[in-house]
C-alpha positions in Angstrom: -9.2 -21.3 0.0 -13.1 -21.6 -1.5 -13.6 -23.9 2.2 -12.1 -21.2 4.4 -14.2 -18.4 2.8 -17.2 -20.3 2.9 -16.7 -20.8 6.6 -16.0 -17.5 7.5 -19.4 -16.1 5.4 -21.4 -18.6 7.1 -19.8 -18.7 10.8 -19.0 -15.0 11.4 -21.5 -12.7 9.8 -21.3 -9.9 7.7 -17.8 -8.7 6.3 -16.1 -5.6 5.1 -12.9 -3.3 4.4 -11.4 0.1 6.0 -8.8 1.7 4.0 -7.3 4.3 1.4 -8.6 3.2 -1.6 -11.8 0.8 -2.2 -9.5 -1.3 -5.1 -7.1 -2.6 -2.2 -10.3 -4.8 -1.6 -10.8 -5.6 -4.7 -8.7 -8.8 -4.7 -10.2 -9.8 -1.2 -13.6 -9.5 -2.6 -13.6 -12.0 -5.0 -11.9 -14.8 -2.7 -14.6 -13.5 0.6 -17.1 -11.5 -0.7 -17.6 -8.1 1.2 -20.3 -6.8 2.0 -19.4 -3.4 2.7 -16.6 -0.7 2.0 -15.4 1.9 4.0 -12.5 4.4 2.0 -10.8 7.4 1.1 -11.2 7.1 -2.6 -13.6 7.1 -5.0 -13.2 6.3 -9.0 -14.6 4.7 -12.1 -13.7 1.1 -11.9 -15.6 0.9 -8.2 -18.9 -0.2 -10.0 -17.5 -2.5 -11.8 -16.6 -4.4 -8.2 -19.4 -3.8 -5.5 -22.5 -2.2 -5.2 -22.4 1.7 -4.9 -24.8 1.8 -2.0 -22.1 -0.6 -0.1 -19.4 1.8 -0.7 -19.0 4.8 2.1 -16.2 7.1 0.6 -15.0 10.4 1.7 -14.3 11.6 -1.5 -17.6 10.7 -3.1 -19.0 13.2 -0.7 -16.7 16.0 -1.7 -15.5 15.4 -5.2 -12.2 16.1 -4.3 -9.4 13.7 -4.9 -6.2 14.2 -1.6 -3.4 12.0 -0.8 -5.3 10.5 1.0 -3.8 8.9 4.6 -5.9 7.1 7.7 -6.5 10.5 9.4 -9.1 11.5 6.9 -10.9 8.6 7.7 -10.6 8.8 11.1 -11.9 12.8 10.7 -14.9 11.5 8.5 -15.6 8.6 11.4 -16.8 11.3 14.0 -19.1 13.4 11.3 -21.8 12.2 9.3 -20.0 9.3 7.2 -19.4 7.6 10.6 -22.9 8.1 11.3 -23.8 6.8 8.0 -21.3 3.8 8.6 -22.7 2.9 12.1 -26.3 3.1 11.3 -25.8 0.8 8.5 -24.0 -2.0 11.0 -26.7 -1.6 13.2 -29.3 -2.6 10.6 -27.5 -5.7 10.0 -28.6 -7.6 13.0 -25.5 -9.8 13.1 -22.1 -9.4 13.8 -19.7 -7.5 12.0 -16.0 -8.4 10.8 -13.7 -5.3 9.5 -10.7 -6.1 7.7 -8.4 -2.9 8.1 -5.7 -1.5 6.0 -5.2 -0.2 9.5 -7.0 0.1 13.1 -8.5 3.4 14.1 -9.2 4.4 18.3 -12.4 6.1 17.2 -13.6 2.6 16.1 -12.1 1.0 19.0 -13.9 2.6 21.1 -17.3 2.6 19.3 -17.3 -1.5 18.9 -17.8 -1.5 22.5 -21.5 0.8 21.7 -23.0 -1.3 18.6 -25.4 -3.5 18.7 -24.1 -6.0 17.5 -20.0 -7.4 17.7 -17.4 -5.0 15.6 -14.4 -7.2 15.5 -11.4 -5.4 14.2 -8.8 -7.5 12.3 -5.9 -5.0 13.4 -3.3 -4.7 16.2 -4.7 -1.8 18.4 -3.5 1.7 17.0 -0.9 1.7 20.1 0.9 -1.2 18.5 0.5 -0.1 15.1 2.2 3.9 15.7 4.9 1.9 18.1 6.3 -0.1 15.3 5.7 2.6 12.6 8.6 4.8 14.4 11.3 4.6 11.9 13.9 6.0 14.7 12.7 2.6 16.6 13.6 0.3 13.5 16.7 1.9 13.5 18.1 1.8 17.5 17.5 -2.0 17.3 18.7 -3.1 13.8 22.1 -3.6 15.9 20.6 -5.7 18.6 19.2 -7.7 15.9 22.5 -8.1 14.1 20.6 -6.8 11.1 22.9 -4.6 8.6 22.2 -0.8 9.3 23.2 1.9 6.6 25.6 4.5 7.9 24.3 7.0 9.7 22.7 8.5 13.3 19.8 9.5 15.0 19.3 13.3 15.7 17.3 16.7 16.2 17.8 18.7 13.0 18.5 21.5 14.5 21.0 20.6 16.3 23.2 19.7 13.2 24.3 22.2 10.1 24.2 21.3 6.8 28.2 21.1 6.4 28.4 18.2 9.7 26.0 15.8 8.3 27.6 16.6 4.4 31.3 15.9 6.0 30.2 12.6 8.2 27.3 11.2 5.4 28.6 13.1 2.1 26.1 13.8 -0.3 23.4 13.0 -1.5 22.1 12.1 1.9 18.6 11.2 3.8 16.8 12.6 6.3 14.0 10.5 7.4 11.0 11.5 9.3 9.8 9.1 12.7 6.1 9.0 10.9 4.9 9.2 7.1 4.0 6.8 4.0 4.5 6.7 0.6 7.5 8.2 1.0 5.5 11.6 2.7 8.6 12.5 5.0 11.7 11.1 4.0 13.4 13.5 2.0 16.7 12.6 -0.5 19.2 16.2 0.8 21.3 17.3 -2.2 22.4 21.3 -1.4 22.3 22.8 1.4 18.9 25.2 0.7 16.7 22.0 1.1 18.7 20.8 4.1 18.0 24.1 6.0 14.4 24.2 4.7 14.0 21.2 7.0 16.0 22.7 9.6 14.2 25.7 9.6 10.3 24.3 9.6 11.2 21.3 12.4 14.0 22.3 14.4 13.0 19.9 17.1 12.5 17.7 15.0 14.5 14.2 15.9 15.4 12.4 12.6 17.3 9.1 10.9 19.9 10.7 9.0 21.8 8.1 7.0 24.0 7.9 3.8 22.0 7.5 0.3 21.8 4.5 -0.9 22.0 4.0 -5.0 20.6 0.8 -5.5 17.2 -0.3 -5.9 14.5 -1.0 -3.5 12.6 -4.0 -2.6 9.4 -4.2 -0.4 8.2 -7.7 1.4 4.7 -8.9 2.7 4.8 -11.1 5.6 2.2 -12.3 8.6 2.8 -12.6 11.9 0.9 -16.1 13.2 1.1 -18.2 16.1 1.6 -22.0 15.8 1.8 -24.9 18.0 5.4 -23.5 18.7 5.2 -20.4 19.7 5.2 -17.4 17.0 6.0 -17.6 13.4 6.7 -15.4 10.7 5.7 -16.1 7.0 7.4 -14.1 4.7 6.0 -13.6 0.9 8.1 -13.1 -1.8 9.1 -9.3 -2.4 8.4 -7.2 -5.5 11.1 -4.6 -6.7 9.4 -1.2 -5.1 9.3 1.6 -7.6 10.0 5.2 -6.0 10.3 9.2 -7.7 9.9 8.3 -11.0 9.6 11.8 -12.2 7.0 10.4 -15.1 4.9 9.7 -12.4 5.4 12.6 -9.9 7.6 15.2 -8.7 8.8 13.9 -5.8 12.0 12.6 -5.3 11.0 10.0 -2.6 7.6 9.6 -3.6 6.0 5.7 -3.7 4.7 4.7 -7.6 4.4 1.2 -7.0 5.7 -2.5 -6.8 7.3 -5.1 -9.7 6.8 -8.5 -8.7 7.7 -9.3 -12.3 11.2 -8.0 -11.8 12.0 -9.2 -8.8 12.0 -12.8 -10.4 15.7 -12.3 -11.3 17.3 -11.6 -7.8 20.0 -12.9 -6.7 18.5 -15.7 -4.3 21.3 -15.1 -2.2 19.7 -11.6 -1.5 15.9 -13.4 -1.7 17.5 -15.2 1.2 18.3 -12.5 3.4 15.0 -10.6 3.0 13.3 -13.8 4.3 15.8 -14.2 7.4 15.7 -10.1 8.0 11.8 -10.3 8.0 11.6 -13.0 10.1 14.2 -11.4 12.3 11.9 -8.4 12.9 9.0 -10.4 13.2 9.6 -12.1 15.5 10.8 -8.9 17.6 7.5 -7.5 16.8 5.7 -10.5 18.0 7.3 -10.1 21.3 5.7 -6.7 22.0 2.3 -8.3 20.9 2.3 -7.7 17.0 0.2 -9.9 15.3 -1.0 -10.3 11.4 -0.1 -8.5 8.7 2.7 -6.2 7.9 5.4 -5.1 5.6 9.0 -3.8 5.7 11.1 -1.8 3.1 14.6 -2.7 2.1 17.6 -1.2 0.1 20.5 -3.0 -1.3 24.0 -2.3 -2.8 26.3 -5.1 -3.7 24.3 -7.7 -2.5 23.5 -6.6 0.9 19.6 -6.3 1.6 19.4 -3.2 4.4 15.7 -3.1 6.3 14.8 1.0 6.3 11.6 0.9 7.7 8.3 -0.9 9.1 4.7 -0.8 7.6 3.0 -2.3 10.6 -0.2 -2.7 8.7 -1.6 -3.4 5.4 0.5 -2.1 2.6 -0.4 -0.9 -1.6 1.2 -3.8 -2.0 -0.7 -5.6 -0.4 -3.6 -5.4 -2.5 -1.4 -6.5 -6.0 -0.1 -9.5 -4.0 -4.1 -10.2 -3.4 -5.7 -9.9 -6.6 -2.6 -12.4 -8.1 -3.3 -14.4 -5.6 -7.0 -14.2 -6.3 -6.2 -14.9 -9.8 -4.5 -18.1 -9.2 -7.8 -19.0 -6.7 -8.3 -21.9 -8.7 -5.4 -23.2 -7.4 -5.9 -22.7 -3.8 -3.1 -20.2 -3.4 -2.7 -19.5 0.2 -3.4 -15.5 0.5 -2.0 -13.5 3.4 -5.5 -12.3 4.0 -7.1 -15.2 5.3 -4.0 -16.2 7.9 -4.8 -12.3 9.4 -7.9 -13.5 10.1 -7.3 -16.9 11.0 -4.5 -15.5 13.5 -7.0 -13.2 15.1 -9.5 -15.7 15.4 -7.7 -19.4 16.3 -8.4 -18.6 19.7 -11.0 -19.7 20.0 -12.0 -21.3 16.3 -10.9 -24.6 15.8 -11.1 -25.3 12.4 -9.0 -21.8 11.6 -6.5 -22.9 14.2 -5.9 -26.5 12.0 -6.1 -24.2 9.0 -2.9 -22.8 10.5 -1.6 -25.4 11.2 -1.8 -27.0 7.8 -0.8 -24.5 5.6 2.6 -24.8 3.3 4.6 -21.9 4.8 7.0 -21.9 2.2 4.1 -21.3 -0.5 3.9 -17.3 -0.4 7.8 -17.3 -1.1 6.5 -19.0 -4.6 7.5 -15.8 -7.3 4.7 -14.4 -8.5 3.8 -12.5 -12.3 2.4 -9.2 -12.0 3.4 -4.8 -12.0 1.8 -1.6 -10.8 3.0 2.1 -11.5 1.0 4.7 -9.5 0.1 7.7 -11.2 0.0 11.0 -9.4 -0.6 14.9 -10.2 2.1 16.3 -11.2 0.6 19.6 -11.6 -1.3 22.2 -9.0 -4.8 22.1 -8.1 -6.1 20.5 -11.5 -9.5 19.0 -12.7 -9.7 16.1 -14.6 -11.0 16.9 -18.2 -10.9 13.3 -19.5 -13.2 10.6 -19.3 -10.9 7.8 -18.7 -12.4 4.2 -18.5 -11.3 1.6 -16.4 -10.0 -1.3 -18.5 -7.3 -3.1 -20.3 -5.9 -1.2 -23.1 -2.8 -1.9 -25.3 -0.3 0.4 -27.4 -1.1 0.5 -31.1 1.1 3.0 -33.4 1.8 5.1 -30.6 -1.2 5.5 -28.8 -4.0 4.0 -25.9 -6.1 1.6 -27.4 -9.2 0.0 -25.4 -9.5 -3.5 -25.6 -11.8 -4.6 -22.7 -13.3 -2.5 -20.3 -13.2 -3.9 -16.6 -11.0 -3.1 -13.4 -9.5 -6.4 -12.1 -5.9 -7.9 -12.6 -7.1 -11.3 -14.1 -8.7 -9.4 -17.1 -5.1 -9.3 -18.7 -4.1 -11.9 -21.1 -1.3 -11.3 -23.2 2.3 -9.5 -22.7 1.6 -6.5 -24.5 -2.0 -5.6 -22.3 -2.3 -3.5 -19.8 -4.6 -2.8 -17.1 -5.6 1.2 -15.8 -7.5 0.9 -12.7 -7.3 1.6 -9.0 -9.8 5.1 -8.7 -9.0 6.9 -11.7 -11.5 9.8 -10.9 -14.2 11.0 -12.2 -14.6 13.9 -15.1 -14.5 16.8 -13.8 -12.8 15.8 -10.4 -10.8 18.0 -8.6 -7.2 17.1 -7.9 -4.9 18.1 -5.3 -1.2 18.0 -5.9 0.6 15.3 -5.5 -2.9 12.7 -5.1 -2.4 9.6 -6.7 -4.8 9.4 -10.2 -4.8 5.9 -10.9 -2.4 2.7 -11.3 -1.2 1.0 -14.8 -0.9 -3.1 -14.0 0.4 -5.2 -16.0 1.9 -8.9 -16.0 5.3 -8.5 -17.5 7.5 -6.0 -15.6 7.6 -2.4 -16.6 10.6 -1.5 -15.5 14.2 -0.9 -16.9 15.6 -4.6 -17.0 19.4 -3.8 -15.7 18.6 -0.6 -13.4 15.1 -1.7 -11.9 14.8 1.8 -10.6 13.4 3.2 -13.9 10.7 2.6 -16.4 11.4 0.9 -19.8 10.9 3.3 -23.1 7.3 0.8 -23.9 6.0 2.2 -19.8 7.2 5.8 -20.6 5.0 5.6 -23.4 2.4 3.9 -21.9 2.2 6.1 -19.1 2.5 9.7 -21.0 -0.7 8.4 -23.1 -2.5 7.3 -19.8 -2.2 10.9 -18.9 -2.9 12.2 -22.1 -6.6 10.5 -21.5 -6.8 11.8 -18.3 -6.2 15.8 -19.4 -5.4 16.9 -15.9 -5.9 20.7 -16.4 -5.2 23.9 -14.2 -8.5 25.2 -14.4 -11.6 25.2 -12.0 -14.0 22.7 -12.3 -17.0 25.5 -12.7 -14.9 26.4 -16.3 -14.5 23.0 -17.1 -18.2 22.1 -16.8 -19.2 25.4 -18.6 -16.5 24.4 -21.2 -18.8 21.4 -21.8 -21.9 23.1 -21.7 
């Protein structure tokens, strides 16, 4: 891994990352250092990884933390942070590599007016919205011979509350073509919420399926191509963690990944993510898909069902880095650096026998390592605490620092663990529902049997985390008087 990187530094010119949060390159940064940052987020642990004046963040400009998704970047590209952005790349004098979470047309079309070369390690933005229709996933899981939960595709307003509740019974899901993070899939338990739905997007068509009560797992994989045509290489999933209502209030909402737990699995079921992501990935490839992506799955009695796409980088992506980027010593293959080698073996030789080389069966390796994502649970708040980044550890029921810092491989033993991933500044404002931070750790944090719910140690852990934060419903103007 250390001969690739140095390569790329040396061959291609300057590097950097576009995406939601400036920790997702955390990981990448300390196997190919960046040089710059583009992002949504901006907290306390950033310093602690790259250089402040490499860092161009929305919400260091405004002081307000969102849940944040790839439109506010794309708004900020055409204002003054894009102008900021491009008049730093022109000062460069050489070319320029971007690493996306995901591709953007405004940049797109700009690479063409630089100076010097913007290439963009993404599928276009076409690509990238085609495969992120979840109605799409779900027309073709039957060509595929993939197993599809019961259900159909639909306009809600075409369908009452009492149809869907006789065909699906209840608790049912409605799921949106577009969203993330579980923004616009909604869990339909009485009729009220149904016809909320109905109501606001009567025109709206839908995947309406039956609810499935087992526990989720999400997958990493890269699309490459070899001296055979296209291959898919699948990593090895985490157990996703979804509504935990200690860490927000949304039913659906996405709080993170267990790697940790996942170690258990049936490989039976291990199995069938592999062959269902390879399935799809190779689908993909045949409409011109190429590097990274991800893909959500559901199970019940040993059947692994694919529910959806992430065409793109994913949250868990960055995890999967930084324990890869732990292990660099032992030239872990990271999912990264076959992106770039697929975007670039073209017309690079020595990435195209990189390729070539590589054990495929390496990222299916289990790997040791937890996140739970923190949100506000509250309204508009302010944070009144001044939260360091750093590895902390439960003593006689409450947080106690150990080391500050903001990266994974800090950690050391079971009982440690790591709050990171933008945990915002005092007196930032908070809009409901924006993610606050993430607890890591290495063991899992989850309930053991369920795997859908935290452990009594993680409820603690977490209700302390937010106890240091003090969100509070108040403006920031009384807050800063208050500590005047």
């Amino acid at each position: 891994m250390k001969d690739i990187t140095e390569y790329l530094r040396e061959k291609y010119g300057r590097w950097g990352w576009m995406g939601q949060r400036a920790y997702d390159a955390e990981g990448i940064n300390r196997i190919l250092p960046l040089d710059f940052i583009i992002c949504c987020d901006y907290g306390n642990d950033v310093p602690y990884f790259f250089t402040e004046e490499d860092v161009f963040s929305v919400e260091k400009r405004t002081g307000v933390r969102k849940d944040w998704s790839n439109e506010d970047l794309t708004d900020s590209l055409r204002g003054a942070l894009g102008r900021e952005i491009f008049k730093r790349w022109d000062s460069y004098g050489e070319d320029i590599n971007l690493l996306c979470y995901r591709s953007v047309a405004a940049l797109e079309k700009r690479a063409s007016r630089l100076k010097m070369p913007l290439r963009i390690y993404a599928v276009p933005e076409k690509i990238k919205k085609h495969f992120d229709n979840k109605i799409l996933l779900d027309k073709n899981l039957d060509k595929l011979s993939l197993p599809r939960i019961p259900g159909k595709v639909d306009v809600l307003g075409k369908r009452t509350f009492s149809d869907v509740r006789k065909e699906l019974s209840l608790p049912f899901v409605i799921q949106f073509p577009y969203g993330s993070s579980g923004n616009f899939t909604f869990i339909i338990k009485e009729e009220k919420e149904y016809n909320r739905l109905r109501v606001k997007w009567p025109d709206q068509p839908v995947v309406m399926r039956k609810y499935i009560n087992g526990f989720s797992l999400n997958v990493n994989a890269v699309n490459i191509t070899g001296e055979n045509g296209h291959e898919t290489i699948c990593s090895f999933p985490s157990v996703q963690i979804t509504g935990l209502r200690e860490c927000s209030n949304f039913q659906s909402a996405f709080c993170g990944n267990d790697y940790t737990a996942a170690q258990d699995i049936d490989p039976a079921m291990i199995r069938q993510v592999k062959s269902h992501v390879q399935a799809i990935g190779a689908w993909m490839a045949s409409s011109g898909f190429r590097g990274v992506f991800g893909m959500d799955f559901v199970t019940k009695n040993g059947t692994v069902y694919p529910v959806e796409i992430n065409p793109r980088f994913q949250n868990s992506t960055s995890l999967l880095t930084s324990l890869n980027a732990r292990d660099y010593s032992a030239e872990r293959t990271s999912l990264f650096l076959l992106h770039i080698a697929e975007f670039l073996q073209d017309k690079d030789k020595v990435l195209k026998k990189y390729l070539k080389d590589i054990n495929k069966e390496e990222l299916m390796d289990p790997v040791e390592g937890c996140q739970v994502i923190l949100h506000n649970k509250m309204h508009k708040s302010v944070i009144a605490g001044d939260l360091s980044p750093g590895v902390y550890r439960m003593e006689n029921g409450s947080l106690e620092p150990v080391k500050k810092g903001a990266s994974f491989d800090l950690l050391q033993g079971k009982d440690e663990v790591l709050v990171t991933c933008g945990i915002p500044k005092q007196y930032s404002e908070i809009i409901p529902n924006a993610p606050v931070c993430k607890i890591q750790s290495k063991k899992s944090l989850l309930n053991i049997s369920s795997k859908k719910n935290l452990s009594q140690e993680a409820k603690k852990i977490v209700k302390s985390v937010y106890k240091e934060l003090a969100l509070k419903a108040a403006s920031r103007s009384e807050l800063v008087g208050a500590k005047g």
